[in-house]
C-alpha positions in Angstrom: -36.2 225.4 175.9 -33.9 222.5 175.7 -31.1 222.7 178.1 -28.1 220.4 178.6 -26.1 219.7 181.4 -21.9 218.8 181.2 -21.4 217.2 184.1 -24.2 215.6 186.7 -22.6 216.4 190.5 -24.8 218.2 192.7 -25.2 221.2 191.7 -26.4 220.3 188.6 -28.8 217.9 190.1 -30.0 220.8 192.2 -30.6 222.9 189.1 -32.3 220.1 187.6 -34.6 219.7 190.2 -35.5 223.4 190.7 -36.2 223.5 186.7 -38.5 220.4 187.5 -40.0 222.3 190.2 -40.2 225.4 187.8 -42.0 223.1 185.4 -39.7 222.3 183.1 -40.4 218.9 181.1 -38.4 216.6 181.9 -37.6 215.6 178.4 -36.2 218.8 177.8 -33.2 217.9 179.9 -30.4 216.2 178.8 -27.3 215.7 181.2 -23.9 214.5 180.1 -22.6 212.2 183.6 -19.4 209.8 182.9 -20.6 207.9 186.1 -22.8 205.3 185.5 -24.3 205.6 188.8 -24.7 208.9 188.8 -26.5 208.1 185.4 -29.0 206.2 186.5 -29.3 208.7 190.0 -30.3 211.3 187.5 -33.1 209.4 185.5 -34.4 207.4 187.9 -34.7 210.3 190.5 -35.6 213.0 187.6 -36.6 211.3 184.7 -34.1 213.6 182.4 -32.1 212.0 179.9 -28.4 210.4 181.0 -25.9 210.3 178.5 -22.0 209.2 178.7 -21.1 211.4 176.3 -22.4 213.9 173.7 -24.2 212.8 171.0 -26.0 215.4 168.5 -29.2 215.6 170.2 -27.5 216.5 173.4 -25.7 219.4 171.6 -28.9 220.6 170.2 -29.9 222.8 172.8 -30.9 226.3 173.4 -28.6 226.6 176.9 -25.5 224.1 177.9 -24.4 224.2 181.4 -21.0 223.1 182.3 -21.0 221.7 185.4 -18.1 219.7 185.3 -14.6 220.1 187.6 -12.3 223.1 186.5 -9.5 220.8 186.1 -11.3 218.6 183.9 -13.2 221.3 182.1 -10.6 221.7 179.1 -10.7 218.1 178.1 -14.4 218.3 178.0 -14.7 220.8 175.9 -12.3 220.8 173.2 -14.3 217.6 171.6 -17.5 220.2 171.6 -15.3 222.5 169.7 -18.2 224.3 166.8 -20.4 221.9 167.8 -22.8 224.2 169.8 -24.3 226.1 167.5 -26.3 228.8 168.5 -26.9 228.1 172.3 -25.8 229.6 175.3 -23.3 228.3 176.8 -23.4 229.0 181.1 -20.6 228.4 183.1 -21.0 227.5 186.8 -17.1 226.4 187.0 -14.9 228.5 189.9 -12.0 230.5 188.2 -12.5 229.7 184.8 -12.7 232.9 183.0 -14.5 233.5 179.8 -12.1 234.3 177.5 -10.8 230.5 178.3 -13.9 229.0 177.8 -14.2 230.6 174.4 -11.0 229.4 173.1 -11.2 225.7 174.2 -15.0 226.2 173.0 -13.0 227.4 169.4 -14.1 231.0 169.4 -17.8 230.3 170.9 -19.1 233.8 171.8 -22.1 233.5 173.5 -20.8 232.5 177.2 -22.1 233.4 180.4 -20.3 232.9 183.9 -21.7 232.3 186.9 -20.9 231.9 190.5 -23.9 230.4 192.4 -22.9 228.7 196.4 -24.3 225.9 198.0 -27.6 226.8 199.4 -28.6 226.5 196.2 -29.0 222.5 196.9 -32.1 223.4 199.0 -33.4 226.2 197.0 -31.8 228.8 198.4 -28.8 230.2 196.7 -27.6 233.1 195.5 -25.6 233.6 191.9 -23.9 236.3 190.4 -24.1 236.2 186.3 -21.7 238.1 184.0 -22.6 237.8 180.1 -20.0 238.4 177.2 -21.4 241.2 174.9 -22.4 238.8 172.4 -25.3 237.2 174.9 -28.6 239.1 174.0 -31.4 239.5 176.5 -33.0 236.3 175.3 -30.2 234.3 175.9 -29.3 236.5 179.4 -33.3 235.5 179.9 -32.4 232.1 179.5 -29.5 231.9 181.6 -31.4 233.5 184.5 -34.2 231.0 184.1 -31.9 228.3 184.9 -29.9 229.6 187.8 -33.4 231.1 189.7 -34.5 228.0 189.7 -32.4 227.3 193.1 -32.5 231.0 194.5 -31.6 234.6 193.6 -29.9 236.2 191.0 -27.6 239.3 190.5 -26.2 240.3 187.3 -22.8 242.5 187.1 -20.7 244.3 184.6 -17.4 243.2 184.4 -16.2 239.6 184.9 -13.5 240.7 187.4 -16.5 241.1 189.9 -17.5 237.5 189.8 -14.3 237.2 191.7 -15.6 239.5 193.9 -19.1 237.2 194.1 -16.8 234.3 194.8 -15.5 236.0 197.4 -18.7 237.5 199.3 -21.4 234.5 198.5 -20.0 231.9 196.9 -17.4 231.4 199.7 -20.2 233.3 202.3 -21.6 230.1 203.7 -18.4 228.7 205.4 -17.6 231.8 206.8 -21.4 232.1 208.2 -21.3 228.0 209.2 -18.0 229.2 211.4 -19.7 232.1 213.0 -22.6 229.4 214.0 -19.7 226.7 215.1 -18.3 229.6 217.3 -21.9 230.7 218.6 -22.2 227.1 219.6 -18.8 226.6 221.3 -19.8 229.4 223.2 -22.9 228.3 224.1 -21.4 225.1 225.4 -19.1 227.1 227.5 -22.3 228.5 229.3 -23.0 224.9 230.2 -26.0 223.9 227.6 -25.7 220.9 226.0 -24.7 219.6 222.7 -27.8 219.5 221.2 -29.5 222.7 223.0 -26.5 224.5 222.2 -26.2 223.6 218.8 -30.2 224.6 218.2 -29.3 228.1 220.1 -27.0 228.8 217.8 -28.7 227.9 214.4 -31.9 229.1 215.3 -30.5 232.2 216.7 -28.8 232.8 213.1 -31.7 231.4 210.9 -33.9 234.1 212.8 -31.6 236.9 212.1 -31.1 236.4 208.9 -35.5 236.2 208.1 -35.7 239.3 210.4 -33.3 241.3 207.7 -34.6 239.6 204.8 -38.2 240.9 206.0 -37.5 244.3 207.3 -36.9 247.6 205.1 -34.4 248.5 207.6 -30.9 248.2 207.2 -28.8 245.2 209.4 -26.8 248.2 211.4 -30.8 249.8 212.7 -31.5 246.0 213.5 -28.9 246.0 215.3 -29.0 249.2 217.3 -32.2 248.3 218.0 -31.2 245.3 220.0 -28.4 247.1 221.3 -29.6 248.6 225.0 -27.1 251.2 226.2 -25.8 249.5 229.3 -27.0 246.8 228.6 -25.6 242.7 227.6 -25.6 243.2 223.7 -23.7 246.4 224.2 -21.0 244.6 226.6 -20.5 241.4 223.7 -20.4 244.1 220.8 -17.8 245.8 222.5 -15.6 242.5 222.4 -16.6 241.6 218.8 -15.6 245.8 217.9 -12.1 245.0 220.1 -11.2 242.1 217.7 -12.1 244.2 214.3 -14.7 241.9 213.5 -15.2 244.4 210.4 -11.8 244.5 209.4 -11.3 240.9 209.9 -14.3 240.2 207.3 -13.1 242.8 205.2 -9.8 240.9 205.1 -11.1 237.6 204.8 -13.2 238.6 201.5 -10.2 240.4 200.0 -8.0 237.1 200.6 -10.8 234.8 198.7 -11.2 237.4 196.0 -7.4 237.4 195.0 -7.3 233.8 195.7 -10.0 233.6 192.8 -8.0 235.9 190.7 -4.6 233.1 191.2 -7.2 230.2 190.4 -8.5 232.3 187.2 -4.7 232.7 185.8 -3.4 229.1 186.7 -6.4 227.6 184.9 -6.4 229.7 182.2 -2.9 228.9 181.3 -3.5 226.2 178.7 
């Protein structure tokens, strides 16, 4: 399978080295990169092949990844306009929705959007796919192949939920990097230092987060279970319920979701 890449920032070099990983040929890889540094990054590091701009080979490919900027994403793909052919063309771009691809693409139909986040730079994302109907399983195959190379995948229905992916994982990691710069702040307020508190914290969370991925259980029996009636988990829940750290979350998804929804209609305007 030959895939190209539009665009050669870091997420694509983290797909192309989780497709390396995955045993992908090298030469199989093409990636499009108007930076000559970041050029020679990506073959030197990679070995894949680093064009400045599209040349036939390149476009010959069974799956073409744009990986470039939202804003610049329009004037990168009106030259490929029916140049594609037959592959399948995968999105990673925030807010641009398919419909817009399609057009600037001139009526491609086989388009998938995704939405992965940033631990996928160490192998451990998450991204959430949505296919037009035109993508068949061999091409939703492909798509998948690409993005699990860096983590887990989820598939939904509609395109309007990928705002709602945006919102839960692909934003997720700030809000869970605030939660440890809080744990840590706290932690220095019980008098540990810098670096013990900051190893508390991210330990603490790393833990908690294997402990759920492992168990069968659900997060709110973990954390009953840790809960002692009377006892100092109860006492810090009680604040943490006071503040409506639910409804707070709850809010702070809804906000990045319709934030997505503005980005989607600004961008898709031209």
């Amino acid at each position: 399978m030959k895939i190209t890449f539009l665009g050669g920032g870091n997420m694509a070099a983290a797909l192309v080295s989780g497709m390396l990983a995955k045993g992908h040929p090298p030469d199989g890889i093409c990636v499009i990169e108007l930076s000559a540094q970041n050029r020679e990054r990506l073959s030197d590091r990679y070995g894949v092949r680093a064009i400045e701009a599209a040349d036939d080979a390149a476009l010959d490919c069974a799956v073409f990844i744009l990986a470039v900027k939202p804003q610049q994403m329009k004037a990168a793909l009106t030259p490929l306009a029916g140049r594609l052919g037959g592959a399948v063309v995968v999105s990673i771009a925030a807010g641009l929705r398919v419909t817009v691809i399609k057009r600037w693409l001139g009526g491609h139909s086989r388009v998938v959007r995704c939405m992965p986040n940033t631990p996928a730079l160490i192998g451990a994302g998450i991204t959430g796919l949505y296919a037009e109907p035109a993508v068949d399983a061999a091409g939703r195959e492909a798509a998948e192949t690409v993005l699990g190379a860096v983590g887990a995948t989820v598939w939904v229905e509609d395109e309007p939920q990928i705002d709602g992916v945006t919102a839960v994982s692909g934003s997720g990691p700030a809000y869970v990097f605030n939660f440890i710069e809080a744990l840590e702040a706290a932690a220095l307020e019980q008098g540990f230092d810098a670096r013990t508190a900051r190893r508390l914290a991210l330990e603490t969370v790393l833990g908690a987060a294997k402990l759920a991925a492992a168990s069968e259980d659900s997060p709110a029996t973990l954390r009953e279970r840790v809960t002692s009636k009377g006892g100092t988990t109860e006492a810090a829940l009680k604040v943490l319920a006071a503040h409506d750290l639910v409804g707070a979350v709850g809010e702070a998804v809804a906000a990045a979701a319709q934030r997505g929804r503005e980005l989607g209609d600004s961008l898709g305007r031209d």
